[in-house]
C-alpha positions in Angstrom: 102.6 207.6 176.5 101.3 205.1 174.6 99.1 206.9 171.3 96.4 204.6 169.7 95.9 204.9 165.6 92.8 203.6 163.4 93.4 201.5 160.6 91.6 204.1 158.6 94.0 206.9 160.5 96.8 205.1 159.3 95.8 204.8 155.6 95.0 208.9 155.8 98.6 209.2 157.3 100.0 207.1 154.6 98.1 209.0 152.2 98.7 212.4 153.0 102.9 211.6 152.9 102.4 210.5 149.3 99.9 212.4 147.7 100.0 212.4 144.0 98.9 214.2 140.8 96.8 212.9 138.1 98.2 209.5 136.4 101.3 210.8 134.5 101.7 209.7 130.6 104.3 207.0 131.0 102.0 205.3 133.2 99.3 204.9 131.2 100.5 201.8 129.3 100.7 200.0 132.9 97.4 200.9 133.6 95.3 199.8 130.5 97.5 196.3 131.1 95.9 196.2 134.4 92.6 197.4 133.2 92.7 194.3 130.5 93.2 192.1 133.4 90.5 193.1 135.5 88.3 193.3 132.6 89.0 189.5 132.2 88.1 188.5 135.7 84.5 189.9 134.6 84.6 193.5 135.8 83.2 195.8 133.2 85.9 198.7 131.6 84.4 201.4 134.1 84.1 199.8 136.8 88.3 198.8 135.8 89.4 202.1 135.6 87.6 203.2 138.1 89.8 200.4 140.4 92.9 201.5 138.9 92.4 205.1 138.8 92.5 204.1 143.2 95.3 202.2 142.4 97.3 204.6 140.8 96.7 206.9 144.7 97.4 203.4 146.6 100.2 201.9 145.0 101.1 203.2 141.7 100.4 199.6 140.2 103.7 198.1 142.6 102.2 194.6 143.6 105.3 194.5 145.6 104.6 197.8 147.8 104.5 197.5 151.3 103.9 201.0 153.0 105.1 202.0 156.3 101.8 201.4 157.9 102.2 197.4 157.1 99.7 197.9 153.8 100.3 195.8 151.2 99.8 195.5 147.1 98.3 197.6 144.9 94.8 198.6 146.6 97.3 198.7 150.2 95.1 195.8 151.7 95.3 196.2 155.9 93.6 194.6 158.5 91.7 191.7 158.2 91.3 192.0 154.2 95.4 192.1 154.4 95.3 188.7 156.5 92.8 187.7 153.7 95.0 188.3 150.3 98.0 186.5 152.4 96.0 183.3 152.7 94.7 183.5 149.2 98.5 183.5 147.8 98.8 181.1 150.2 96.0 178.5 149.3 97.5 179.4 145.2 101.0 178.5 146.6 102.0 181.9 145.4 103.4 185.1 147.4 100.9 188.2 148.2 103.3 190.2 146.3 102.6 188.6 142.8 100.2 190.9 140.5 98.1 187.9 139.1 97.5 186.8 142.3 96.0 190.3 143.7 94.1 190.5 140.8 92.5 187.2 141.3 92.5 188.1 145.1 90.1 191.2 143.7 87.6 189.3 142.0 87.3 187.1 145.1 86.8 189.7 146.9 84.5 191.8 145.5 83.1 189.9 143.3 82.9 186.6 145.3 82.1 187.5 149.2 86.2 185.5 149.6 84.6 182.4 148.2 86.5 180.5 145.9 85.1 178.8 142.4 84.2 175.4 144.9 82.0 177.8 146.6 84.2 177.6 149.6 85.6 180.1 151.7 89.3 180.8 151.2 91.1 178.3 153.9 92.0 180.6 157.2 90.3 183.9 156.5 89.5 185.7 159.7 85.9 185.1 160.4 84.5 188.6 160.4 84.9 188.7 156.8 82.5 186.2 156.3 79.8 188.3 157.5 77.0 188.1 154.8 75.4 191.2 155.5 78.5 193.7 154.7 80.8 191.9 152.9 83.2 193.4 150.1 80.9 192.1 147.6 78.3 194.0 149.0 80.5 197.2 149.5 81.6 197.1 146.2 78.0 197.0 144.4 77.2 200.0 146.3 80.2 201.7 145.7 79.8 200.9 141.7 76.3 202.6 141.4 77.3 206.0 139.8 76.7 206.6 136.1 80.7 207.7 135.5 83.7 206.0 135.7 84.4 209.3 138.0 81.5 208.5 140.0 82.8 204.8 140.4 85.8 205.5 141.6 85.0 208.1 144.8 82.8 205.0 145.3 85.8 202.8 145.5 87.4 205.3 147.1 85.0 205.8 150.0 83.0 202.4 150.0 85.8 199.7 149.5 88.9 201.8 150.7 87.1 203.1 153.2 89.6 206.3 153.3 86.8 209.2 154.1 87.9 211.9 151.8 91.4 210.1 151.4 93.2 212.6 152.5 91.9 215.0 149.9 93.0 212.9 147.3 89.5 212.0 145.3 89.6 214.4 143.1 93.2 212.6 141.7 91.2 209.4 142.1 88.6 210.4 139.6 90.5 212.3 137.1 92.8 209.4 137.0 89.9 206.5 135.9 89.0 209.5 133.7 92.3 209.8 131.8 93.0 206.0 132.1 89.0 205.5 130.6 89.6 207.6 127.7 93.1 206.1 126.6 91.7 202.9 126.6 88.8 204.6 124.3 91.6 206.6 122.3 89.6 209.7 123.9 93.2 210.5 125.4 96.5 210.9 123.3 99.7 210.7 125.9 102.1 214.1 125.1 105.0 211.2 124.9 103.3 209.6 121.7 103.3 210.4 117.9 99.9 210.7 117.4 100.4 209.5 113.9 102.4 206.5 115.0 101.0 205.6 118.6 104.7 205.1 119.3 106.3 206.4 122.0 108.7 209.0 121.8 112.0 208.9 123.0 112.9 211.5 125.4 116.2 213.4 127.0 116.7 214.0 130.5 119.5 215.3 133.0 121.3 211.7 132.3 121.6 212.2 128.7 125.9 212.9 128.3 126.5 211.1 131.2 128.8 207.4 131.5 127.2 205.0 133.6 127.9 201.9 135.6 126.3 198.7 136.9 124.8 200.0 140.5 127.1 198.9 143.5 123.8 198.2 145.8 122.8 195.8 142.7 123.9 192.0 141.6 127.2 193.4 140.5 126.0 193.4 137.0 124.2 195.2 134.0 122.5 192.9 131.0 122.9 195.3 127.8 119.6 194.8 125.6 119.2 195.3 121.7 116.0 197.0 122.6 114.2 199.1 125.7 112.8 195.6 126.8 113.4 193.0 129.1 112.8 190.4 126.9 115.2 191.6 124.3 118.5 189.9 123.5 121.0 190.3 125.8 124.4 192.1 123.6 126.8 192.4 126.5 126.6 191.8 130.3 129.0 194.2 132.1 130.4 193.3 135.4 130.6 196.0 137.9 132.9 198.2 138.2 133.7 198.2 134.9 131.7 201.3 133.1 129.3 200.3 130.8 128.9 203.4 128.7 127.4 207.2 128.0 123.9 207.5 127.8 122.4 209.1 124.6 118.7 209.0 124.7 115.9 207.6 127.1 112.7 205.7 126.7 109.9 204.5 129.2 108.6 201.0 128.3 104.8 199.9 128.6 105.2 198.6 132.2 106.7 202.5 132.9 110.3 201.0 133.4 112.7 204.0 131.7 116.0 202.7 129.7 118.9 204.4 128.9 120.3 203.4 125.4 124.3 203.6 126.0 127.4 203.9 123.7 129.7 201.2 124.8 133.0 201.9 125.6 133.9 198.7 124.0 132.5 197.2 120.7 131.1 193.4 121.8 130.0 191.1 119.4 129.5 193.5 116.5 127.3 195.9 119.2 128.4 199.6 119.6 125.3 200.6 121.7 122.8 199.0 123.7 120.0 199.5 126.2 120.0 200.0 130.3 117.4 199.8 132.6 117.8 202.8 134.5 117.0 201.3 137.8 120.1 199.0 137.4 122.9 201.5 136.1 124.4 204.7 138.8 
């Protein structure tokens, strides 16, 4: 027997299997990054966090995310609007998956009626979304016409997501913009700062004692950094399977990447210790 599914149905589904809790702390940085980008397409802050309070339910700011149900990026564009962000990267000779791209995709969107700054319409869009009468543009101003960034963002949720009661999730929805609003404002101090500093803390978890290695699923190598950041100088690169080290603290960067900071078995170049990405080490 052959079982027919909405579009919307499928984005409950979806929904329902990965229902979250209120943005967590180590998030936060992400999301004021995102927030700042938004905010310099021409969105005001609330109406920002009241996108990425959604996106924080949707995608968990992964640009790269595609869901079971075929949704993609970090609103988890389908149907037509999906078809819609894959010619945009298109036309930009980019991929649907880059971040910069769905966040200029967004302005067009919703702020543009899928027109781009010639005033054209973005080459091969399907032709129901240039419906002047409905369009996302339209759907978003609507959705945008509560007082709170709370407000906002069940109107996001329900206007321009179009996911009913999103699988019970508005209430998440809201109180994330919330929290995400007021650390922007400084309203909220994340439990994994000093709140003298603004630093964040480092942290121990269940890896803390523990000798890693370069993950065999991975490209057979580990880069050792001086510091908890990918842009940090590289102090050793160990080849797989050699062990790289035992891990004595953690720390989650500003894009919420976590690092382990590792003794190495073997001095190199005057280094005794260095830094993991913890997504790259087993």
């Amino acid at each position: 027997m052959r079982i027919l599914i909405t579009e919307n149905q499928f984005k409950r589904l979806l929904l329902t299997e990965t229902k979250q809790g209120t943005i967590i702390d180590e998030y936060l940085d992400k999301a004021s990054r995102i927030v700042k980008k938004l905010m310099g397409k021409g969105f005001t802050k609330q109406e920002s966090c009241a996108i990425a309070g959604n996106m924080w339910s949707e995608s968990k700011f992964d640009a790269s995310i595609k869901s079971s149900n075929g949704a993609l990026g970090l609103i988890q564009w389908l149907g037509d609007r999906k078809k819609a962000l894959i010619a945009y990267a298109k036309h930009e000779e980019s991929t649907w998956s880059d971040e910069n791209t769905q966040i200029d995709f967004i302005y067009i969107e919703l702020k543009n009626s899928y027109k781009l700054s010639n005033g054209d319409y973005i080459p091969g869009i399907p032709k129901e979304l240039k419906n002047e009468t409905w369009n996302e543009t339209i759907q978003f101003k609507k959705a945008m016409k509560g007082e709170t960034v709370q407000q906002k963002a069940e109107g996001f949720a329900t206007k321009v997501e179009r996911c009913d009661d999103c699988a019970g999730s508005i209430p998440v929805r809201k109180s994330s913009a919330k929290r995400i609003y007021d650390f922007i404002n400084g309203d909220y101090q994340p439990k994994d700062k000093d709140s003298k500093t603004g630093e964040k803390k480092t942290t121990n978890d269940s890896m803390v004692g523990k000798t890693v290695s370069p993950k065999k699923s991975g490209d057979g190598y580990v880069n050792v950094r001086e510091n908890a950041d990918r842009n940090s100088d590289r102090v050793a690169k160990i080849i797989s399977p050699n062990k790289i080290g035992k891990v004595t603290e953690t720390k989650t960067d500003s894009e919420g990447n976590k690092w382990y900071k590792v003794t190495l078995l073997e001095k190199v170049g005057g280094y005794t210790s260095g830094w993991v990405r913890s997504d790259m080490v087993e």
